[in-house]
SEPA-269009 format. One record per residue: residue in one letter; x, y, z of N, C-alpha, C, O in turn. Coordinates in steps of 0.05 Angstrom, whole numbers, plus 32768, in hexadecimal, padded with zeros to 4 digits. Each point is the difference from the previous one (the first is absolute). Example, Ala and Ser with C-alpha at 12.3 -4.5 7.8 and 13.67 -1.06 7.14 Angstrom:
% residues 2
A81087F8E809C7FEE8018800080128018800080158000800D;S7FE480157FE58010801880017FF18016800E800A80168004;
//
This chain:
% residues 341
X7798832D7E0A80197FFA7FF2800A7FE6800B80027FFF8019;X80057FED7FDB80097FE2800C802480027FFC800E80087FEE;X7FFA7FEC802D80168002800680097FE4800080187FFB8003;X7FD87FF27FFB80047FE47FFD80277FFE7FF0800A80117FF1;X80027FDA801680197FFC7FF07FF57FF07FE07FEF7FEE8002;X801880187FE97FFA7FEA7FE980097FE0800880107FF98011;X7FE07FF67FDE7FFD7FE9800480237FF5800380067FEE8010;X800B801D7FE280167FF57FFF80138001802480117FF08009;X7FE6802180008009800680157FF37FFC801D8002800C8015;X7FEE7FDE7FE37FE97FFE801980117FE48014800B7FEB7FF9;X7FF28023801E800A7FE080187FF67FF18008800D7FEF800C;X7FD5800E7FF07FF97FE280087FF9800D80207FFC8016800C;X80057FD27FF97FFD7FFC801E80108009801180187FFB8002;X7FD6801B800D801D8013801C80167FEB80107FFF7FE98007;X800E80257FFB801D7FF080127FEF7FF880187FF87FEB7FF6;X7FFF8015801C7FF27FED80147FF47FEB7FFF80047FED800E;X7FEC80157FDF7FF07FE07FEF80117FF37FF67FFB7FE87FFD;X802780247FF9800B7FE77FFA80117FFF801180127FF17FFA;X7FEF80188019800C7FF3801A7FFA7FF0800D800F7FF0800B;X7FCE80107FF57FF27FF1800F80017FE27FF180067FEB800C;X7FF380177FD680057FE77FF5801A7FFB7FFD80017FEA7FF5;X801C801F8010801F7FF580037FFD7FEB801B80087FE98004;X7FE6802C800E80017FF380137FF67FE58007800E7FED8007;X7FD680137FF57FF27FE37FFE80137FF27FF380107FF4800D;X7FF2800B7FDB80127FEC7FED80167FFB801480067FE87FFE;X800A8026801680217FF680087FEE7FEB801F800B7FEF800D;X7FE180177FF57FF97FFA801F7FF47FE37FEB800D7FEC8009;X7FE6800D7FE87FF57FE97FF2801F7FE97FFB80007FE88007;X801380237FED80187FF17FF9800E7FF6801D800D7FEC8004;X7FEC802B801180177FF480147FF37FE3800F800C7FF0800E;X7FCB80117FE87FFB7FF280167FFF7FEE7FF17FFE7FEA800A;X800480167FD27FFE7FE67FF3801D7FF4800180047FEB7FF3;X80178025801F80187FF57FFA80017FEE801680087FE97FFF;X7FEF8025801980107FF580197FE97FE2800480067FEC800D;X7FE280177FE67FEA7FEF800A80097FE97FE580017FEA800A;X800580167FE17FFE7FEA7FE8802380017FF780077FED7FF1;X8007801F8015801980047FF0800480007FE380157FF87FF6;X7FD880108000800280047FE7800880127FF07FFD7FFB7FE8;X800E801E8020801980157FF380167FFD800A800B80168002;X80087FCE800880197FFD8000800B80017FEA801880038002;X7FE07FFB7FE4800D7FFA7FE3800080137FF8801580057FF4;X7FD9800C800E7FF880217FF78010800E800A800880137FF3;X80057FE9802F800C8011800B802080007FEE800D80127FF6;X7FFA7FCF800D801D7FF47FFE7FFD80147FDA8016800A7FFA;X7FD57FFB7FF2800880057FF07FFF801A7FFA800080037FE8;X8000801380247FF78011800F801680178008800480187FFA;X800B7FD1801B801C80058010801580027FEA801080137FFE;X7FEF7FD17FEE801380037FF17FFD80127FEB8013800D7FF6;X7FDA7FF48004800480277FEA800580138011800F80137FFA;X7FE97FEB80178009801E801880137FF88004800980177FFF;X800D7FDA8006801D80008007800F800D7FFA800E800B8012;X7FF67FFC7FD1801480157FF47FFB8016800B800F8010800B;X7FD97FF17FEF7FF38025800680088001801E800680178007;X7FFC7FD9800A800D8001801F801B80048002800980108010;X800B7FDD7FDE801A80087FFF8000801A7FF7800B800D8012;X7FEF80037FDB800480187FF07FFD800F80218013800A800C;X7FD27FF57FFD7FFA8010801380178006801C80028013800F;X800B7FD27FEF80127FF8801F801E800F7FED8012800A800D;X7FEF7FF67FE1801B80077FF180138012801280167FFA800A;X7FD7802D7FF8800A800C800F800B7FF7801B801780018007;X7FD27FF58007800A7FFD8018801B7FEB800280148005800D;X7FE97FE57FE4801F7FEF7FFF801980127FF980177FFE8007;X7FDC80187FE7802280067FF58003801B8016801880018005;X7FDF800B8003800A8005801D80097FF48017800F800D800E;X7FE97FD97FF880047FF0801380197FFF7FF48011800A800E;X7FF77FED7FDF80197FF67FF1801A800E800580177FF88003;X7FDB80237FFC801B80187FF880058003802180168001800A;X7FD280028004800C7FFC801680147FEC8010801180078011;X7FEC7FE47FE880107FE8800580187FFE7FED80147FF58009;X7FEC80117FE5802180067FEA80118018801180177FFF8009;X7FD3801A7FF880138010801C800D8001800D8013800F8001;X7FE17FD880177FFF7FFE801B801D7FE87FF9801680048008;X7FE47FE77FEA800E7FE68001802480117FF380177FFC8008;X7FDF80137FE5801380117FF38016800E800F801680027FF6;X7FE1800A802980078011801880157FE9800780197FFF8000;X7FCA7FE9800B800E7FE7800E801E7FFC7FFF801180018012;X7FEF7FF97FC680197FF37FF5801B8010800380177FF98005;X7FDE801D7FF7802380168000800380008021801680078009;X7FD47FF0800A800A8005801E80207FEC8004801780058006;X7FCF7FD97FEF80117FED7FF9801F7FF47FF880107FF0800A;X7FEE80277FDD801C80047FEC80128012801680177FF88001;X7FE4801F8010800D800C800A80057FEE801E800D800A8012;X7FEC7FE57FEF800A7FEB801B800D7FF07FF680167FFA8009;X7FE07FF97FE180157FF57FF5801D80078001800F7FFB8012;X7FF680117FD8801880148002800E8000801180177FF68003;X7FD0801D8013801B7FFE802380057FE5800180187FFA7FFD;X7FDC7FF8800680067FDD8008801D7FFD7FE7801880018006;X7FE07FFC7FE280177FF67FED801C801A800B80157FF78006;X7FE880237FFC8017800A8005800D7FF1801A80167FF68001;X7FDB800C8011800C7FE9801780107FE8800180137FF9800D;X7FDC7FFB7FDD80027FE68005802180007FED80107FEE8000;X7FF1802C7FF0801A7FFD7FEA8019800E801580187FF97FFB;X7FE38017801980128008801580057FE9801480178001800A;X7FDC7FEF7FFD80027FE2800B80117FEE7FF080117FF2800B;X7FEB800D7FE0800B7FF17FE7801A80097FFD800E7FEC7FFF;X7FFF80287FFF801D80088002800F8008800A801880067FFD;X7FD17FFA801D8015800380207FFF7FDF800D800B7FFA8015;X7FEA7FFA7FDE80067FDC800680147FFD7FEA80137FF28007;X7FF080167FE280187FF17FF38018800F7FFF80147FFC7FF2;X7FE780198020801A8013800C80097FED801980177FF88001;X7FD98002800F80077FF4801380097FDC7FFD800D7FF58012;X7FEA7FFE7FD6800A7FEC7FF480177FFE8004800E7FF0800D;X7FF980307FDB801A7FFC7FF2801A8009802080187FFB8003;X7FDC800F80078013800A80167FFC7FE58014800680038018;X7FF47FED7FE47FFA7FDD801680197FF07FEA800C7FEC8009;X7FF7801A7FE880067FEF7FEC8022800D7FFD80107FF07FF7;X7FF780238010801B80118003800C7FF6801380157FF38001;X7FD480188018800D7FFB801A80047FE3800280117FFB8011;X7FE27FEA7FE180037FEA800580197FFC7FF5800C7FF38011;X8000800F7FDF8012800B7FE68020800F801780187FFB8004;X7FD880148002801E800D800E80057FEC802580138004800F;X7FD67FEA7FF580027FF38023800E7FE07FF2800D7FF0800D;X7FEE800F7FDB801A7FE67FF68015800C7FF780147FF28001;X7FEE80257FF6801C80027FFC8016800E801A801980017FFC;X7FDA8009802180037FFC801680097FF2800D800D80078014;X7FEE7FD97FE37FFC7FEA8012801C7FF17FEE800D7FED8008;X7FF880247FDB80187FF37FF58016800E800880157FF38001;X7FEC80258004801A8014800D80027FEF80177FF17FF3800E;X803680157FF080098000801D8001800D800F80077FF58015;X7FF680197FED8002801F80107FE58007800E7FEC7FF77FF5;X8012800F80167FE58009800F7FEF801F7FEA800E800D7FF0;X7FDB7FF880127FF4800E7FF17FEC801080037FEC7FF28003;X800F80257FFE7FE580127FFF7FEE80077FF18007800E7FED;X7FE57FED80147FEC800C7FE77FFB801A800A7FFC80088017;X800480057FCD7FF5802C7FFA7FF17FFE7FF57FF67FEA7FFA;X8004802B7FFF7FE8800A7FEC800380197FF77FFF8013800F;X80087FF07FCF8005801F7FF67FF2801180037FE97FFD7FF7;X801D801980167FE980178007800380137FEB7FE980057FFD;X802380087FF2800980037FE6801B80097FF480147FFF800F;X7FEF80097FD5801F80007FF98009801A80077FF180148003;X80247FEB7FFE8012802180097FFB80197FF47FFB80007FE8;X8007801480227FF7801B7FF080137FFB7FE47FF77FFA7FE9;X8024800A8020801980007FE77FF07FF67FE37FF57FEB8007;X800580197FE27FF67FEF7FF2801B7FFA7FEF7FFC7FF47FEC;X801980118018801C7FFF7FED800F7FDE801780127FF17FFA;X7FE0800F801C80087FE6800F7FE27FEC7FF77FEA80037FF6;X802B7FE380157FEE7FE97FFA7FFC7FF8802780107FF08008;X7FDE801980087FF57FFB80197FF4800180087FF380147FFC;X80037FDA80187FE77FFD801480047FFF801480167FFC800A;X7FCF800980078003800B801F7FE87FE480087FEB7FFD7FF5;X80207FF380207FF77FEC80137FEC8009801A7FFF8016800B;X7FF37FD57FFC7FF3800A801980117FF8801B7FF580018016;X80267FF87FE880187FF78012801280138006800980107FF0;X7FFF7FED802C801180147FFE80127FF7801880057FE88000;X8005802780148015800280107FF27FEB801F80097FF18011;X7FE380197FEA7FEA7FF1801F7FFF7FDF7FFB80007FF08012;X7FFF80097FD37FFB7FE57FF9801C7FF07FF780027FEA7FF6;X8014802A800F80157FF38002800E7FFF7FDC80117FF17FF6;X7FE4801F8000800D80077FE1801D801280078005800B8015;X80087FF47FD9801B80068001801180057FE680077FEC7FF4;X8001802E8001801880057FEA80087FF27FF580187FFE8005;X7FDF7FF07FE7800F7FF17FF57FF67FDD7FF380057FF17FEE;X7FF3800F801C7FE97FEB80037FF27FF57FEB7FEE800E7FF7;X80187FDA7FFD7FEE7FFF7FDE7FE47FF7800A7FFA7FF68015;X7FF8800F7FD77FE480047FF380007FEE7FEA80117FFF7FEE;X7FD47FEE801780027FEE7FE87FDB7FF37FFD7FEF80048011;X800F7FF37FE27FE57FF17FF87FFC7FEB7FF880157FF77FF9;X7FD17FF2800080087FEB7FFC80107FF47FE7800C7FEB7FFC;X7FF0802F7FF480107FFA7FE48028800B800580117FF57FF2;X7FF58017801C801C800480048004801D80097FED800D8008;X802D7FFD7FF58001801280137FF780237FF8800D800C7FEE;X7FE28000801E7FFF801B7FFB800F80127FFE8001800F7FED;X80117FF3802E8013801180058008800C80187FF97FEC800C;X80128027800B80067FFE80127FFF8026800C800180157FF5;X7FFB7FE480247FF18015801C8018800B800080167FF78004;X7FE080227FF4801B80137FFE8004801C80158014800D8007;X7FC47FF67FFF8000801680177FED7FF180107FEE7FF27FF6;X80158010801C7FE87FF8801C7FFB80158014801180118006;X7FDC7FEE80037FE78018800D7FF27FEF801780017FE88001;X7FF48026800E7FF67FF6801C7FED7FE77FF77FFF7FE98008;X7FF280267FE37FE77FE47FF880067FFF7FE47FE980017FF8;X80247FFF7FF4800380027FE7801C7FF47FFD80117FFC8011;X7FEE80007FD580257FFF7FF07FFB80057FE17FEA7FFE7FF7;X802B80097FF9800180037FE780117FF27FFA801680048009;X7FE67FE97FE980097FEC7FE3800180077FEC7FED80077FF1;X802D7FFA800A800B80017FDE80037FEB7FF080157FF48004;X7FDA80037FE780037FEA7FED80197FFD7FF7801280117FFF;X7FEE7FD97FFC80167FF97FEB800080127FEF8014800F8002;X7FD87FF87FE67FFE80137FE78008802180007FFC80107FEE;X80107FF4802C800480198004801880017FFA800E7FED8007;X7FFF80287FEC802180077FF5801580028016801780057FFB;X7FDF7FF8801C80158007801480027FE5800C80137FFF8010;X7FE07FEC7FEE7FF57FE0800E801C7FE97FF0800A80077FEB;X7FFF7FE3802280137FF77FF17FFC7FE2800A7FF780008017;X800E7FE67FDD7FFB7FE8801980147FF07FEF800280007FE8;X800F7FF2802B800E7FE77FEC7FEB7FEB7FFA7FF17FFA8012;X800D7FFA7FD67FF67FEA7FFB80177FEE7FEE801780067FFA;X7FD67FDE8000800E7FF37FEF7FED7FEE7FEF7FE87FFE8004;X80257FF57FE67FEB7FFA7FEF80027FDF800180127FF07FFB;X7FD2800F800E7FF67FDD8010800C7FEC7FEC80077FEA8007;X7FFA80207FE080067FE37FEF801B7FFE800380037FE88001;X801280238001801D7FFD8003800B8008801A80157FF78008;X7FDF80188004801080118016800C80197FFA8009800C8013;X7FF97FFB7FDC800E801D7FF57FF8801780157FE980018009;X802C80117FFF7FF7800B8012800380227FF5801080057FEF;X7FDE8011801E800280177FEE7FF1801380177FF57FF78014;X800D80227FE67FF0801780097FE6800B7FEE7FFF80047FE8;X7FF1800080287FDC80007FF07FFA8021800E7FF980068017;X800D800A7FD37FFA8019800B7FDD80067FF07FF57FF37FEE;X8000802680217FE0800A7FF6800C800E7FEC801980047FFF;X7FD580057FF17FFD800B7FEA7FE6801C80047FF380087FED;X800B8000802D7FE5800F80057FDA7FFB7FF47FEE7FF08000;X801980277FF97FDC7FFF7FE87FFA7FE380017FF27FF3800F;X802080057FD77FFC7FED7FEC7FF37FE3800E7FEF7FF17FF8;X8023801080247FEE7FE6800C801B7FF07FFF80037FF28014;X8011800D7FDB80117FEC7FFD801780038009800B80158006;X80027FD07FFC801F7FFC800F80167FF87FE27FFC7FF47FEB;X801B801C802280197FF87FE780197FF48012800780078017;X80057FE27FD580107FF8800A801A80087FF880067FF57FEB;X8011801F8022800F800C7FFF80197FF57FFC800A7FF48013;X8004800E7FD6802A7FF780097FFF7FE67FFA800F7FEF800A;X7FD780097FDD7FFE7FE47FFD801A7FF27FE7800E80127FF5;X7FF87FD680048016800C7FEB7FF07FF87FED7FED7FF18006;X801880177FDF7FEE7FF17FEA7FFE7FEA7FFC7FEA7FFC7FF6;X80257FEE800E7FFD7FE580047FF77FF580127FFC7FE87FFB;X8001801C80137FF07FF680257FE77FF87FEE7FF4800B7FED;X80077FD280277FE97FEF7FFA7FEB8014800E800180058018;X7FEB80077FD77FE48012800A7FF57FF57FEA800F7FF97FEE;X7FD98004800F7FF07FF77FEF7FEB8013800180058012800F;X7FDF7FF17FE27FE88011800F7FEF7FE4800980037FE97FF7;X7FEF801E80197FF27FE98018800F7FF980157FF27FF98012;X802980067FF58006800280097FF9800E80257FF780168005;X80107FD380127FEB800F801E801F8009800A80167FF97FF9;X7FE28019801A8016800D800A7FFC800380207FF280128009;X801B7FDE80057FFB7FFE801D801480128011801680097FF9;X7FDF7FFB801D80188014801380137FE880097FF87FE98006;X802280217FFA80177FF08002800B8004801780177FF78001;X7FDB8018802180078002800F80188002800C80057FFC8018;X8012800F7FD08019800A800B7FFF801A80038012800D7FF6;X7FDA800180197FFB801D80097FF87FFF801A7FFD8016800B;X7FFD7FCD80097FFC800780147FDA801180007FF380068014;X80067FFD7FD37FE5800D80117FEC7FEE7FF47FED7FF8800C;X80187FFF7FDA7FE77FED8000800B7FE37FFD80147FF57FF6;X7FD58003801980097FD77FFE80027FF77FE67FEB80027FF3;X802C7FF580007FFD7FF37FF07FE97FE97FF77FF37FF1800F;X800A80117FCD7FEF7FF77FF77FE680037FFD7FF07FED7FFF;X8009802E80017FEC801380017FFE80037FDD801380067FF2;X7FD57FF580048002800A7FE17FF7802380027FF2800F800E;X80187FF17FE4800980277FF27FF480037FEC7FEB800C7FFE;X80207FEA7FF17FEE80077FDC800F7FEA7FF480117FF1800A;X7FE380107FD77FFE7FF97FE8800A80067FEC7FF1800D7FF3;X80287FEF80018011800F7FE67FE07FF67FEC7FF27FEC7FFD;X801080347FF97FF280087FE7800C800E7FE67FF280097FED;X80297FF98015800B80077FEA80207FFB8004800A80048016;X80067FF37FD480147FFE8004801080127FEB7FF57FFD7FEA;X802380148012800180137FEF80267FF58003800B80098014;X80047FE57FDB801C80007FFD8009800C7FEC7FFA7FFF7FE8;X801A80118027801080197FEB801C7FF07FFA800F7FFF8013;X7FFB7FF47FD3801C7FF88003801A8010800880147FF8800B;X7FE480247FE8800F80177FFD7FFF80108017800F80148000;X7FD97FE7801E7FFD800D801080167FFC801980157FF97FF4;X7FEF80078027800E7FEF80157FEF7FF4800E80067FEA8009;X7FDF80227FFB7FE37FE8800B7FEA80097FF77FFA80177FF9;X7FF97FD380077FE87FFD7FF27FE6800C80128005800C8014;X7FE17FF07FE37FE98015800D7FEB7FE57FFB7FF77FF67FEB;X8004800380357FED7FEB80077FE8801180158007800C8014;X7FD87FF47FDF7FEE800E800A7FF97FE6800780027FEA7FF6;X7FEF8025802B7FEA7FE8800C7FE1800A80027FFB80187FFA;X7FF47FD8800E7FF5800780097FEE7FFB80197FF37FEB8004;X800E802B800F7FFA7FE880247FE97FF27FFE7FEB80077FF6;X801F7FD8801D7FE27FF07FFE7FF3800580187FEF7FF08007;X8014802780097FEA7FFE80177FF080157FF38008800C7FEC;X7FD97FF980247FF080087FF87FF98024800F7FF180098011;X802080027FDF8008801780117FEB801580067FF9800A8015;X7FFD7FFA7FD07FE880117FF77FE07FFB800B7FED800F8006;X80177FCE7FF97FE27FFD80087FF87FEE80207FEA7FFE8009;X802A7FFB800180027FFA801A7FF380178011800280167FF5;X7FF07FE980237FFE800E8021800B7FF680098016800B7FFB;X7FEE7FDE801680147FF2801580157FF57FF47FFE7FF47FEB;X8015800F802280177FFF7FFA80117FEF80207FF580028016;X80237FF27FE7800D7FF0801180218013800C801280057FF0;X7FEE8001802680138012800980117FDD800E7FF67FEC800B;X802B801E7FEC800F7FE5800E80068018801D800380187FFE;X7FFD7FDB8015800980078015801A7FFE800C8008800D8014;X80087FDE7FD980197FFF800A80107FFC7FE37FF77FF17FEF;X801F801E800D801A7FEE7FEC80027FED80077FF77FF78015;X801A7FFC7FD4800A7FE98007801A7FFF800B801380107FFB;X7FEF7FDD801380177FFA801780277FFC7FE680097FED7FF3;X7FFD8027801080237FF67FEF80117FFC80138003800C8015;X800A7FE27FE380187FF980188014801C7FFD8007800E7FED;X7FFC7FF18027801E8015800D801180017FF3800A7FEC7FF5;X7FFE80278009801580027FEC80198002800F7FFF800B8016;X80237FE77FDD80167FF08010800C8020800C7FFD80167FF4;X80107FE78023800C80158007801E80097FF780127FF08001;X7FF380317FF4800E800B7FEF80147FF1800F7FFA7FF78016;X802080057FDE801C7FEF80058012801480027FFD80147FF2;X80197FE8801F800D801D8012801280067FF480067FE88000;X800B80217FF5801680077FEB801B7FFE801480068016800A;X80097FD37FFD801F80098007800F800E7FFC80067FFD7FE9;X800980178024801A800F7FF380167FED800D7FFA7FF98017;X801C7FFF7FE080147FFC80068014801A8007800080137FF2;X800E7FEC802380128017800880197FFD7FF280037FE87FFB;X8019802C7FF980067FF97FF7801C80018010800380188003;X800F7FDE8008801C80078013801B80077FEB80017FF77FE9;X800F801780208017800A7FE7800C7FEE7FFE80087FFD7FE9;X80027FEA802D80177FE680067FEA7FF07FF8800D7FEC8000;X7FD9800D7FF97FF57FE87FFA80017FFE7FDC7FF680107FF1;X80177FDB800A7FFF7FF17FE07FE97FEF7FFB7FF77FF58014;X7FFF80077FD87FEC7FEE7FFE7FDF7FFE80097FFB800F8014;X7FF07FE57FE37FE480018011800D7FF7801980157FF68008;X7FCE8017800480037FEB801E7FE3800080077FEF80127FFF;X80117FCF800D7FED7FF180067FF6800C801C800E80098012;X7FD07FF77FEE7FF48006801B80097FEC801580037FE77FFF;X8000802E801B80047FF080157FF9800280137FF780178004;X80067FD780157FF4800A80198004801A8005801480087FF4;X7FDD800F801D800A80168012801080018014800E80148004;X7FF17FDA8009801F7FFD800D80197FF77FF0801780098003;X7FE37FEB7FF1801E7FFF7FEC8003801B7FE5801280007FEF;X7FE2800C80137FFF801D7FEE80048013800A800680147FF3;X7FF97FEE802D800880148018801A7FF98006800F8012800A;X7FFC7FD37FF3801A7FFA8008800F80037FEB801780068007;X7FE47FF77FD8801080087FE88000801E7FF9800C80057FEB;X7FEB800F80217FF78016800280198006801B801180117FFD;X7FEE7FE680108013800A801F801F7FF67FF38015800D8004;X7FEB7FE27FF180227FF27FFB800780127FE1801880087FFD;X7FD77FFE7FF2800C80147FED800B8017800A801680087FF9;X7FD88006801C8004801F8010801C7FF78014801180108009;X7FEF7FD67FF980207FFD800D801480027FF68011800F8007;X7FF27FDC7FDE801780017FED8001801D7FFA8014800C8007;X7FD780017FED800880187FF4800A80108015800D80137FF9;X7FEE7FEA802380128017801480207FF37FFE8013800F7FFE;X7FF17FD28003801C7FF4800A801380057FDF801880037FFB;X7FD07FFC7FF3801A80127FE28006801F80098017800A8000;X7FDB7FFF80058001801E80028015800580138012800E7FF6;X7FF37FE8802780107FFC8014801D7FFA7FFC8012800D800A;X7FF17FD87FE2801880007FFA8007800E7FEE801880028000;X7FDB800E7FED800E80187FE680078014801B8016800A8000;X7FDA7FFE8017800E8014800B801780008019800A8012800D;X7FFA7FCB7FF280157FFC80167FEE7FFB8018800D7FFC8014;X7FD880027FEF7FFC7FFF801D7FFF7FE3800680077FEE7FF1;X7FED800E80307FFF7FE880047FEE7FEC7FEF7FF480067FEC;X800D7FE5801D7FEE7FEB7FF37FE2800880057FFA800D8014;X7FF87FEC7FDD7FDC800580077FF87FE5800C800B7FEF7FF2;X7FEA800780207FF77FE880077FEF7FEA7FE57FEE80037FEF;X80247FE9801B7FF77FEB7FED7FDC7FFD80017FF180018013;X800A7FFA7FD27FDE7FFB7FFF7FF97FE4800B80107FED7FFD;X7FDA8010800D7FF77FE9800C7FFF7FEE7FE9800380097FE9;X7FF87FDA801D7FF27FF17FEE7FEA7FFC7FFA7FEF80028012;X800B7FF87FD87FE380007FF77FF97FF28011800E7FF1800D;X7FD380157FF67FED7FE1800C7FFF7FED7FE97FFD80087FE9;X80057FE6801C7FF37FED7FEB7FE77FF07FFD7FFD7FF37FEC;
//
């Protein structure tokens, strides 16, 4: 029985014989390449059809290499962005604690010229914050009794005056603004001199000018300086600003609102005066004379020496014994001396 494959399916020559001839043939090319160089053209055309089929082949391996490096670089960037960050949050906490410190170079330069314009000698504070009361308008200082603060004492800034030290504490004091309802200052108004009382108005922030008559020169714009007939602040201190003027014809005074030009709300340092200002003495009270009145004296009578008032005093008490003497018959009373002259 023949087990032969049919013709269609027959292989030729076994896999070793054509190994052996692959082989000869690659050992013939290498010695006709390296000895004549004559498959450099063959190779170069060769390489370039196999190129693609090499990229196709390298594909995988690049697009792994890839994803690895988009990963890794990917990790990198958010490390990056998150240093960033800290750096920019820094650098924006630097940024507004320098133009905090600007603006407070720029105050204090602000309040050491208006220092240098007072007469009075002066302390710089610093608000530590406003008073519990929220129905008062006050602040509490880092000054107190050790640094030589004292009851009474105005408070002012480079724009004009705040208001005045009403309690003091070993290291502290409390200041009551002007704007507080219980606070009162004479001022007067710079363009004429008009002189008035500038009471607070609490909350609102604002000062009213009280007992004004309706005709009184007030204008609005109008500056309103302390008029230092109170003895506590130096004259010529600005106060506020008329912002409204309200004349009633039919009223007995009119209603003039200010509003204060120092910087009450947004100031820290603030300027403590250390002394009032100096008022002259006031004249001493004048003594009231009584004149005495005698029953035998007619007419005023003129002051006179004390020895001659001791001797018109002794010669009345005589006559009136030497009348009395003769109504009862007795002897004579001794004649009165003569005056001195």
């Amino acid at each position: 029985m023949d087990y032969s494959p049919p013709p269609l399916f027959k292989q030729g020559a076994s896999a070793r014989v054509k190994m052996m001839v692959f082989a000869c043939i690659s050992i013939a090319l290498l010695l006709v390449d390296s000895r004549l160089h004559a498959l450099s053209a063959v190779r170069q055309v060769v390489g370039t059809v196999l190129y693609p089929l090499q990229m196709a082949a390298l594909m995988p391996r690049d697009a792994s290499a890839r994803m690895g490096e988009y990963f890794s670089s990917l990790s990198a960037l958010e490390k990056e962005l998150r240093a960033l960050k800290r750096e920019q949050s820094a650098a924006a906490l630097t940024l507004q604690q320098s133009r905090l410190e600007a603006s407070e170079n720029a105050h204090l330069r602000q309040l050491m010229d208006a220092r240098a314009r007072i007469p009075v000698k002066s302390m710089m504070g610093e608000i530590l914050y406003d008073a519990r009361d929220v129905f008062t308008r006050k602040i509490v200082l880092d000054r107190g009794t050790l640094q030589g603060v004292a009851p009474g004492l105005p408070v002012i800034d480079n724009l004009g005056v705040v208001g005045q030290v009403t309690r003091v504490f070993p290291l502290t004091s409390e200041v009551t603004l002007l704007t507080d309802k219980e606070q009162a200052i004479p001022v007067q108004v710079l363009r004429n001199g008009l002189r008035s009382v500038a009471y607070g108005r609490g909350q609102s922030g604002l000062l009213d000018l009280r007992f004004i008559a309706p005709n009184a020169d007030i204008v609005v714009g109008d500056t309103l300086v302390t008029s230092g007939i109170d003895g506590v602040y130096p004259g010529g201190l600005a106060v506020a600003k008329v912002v409204q003027v309200e004349n009633n014809a039919n009223g007995a005074f009119g209603r003039v609102v200010c509003q204060p030009l120092a910087g009450i709300q947004s100031n820290a340092q603030l300027l403590i005066l250390m002394s009032t200002p100096e008022m002259s003495p006031r004249p001493p009270v004048e003594e009231v004379k009584t004149v005495k009145k005698h029953a035998r004296t007619t007419g005023p009578t003129k002051d006179a020496p004390k020895g001659v008032a001791s001797a018109v005093v002794a010669n009345v008490n005589v006559a009136s014994a030497t009348a009395s003497a003769k109504t009862k018959g007795a002897p004579d009373a001794p004649k009165p001396k003569d005056l001195p002259r």
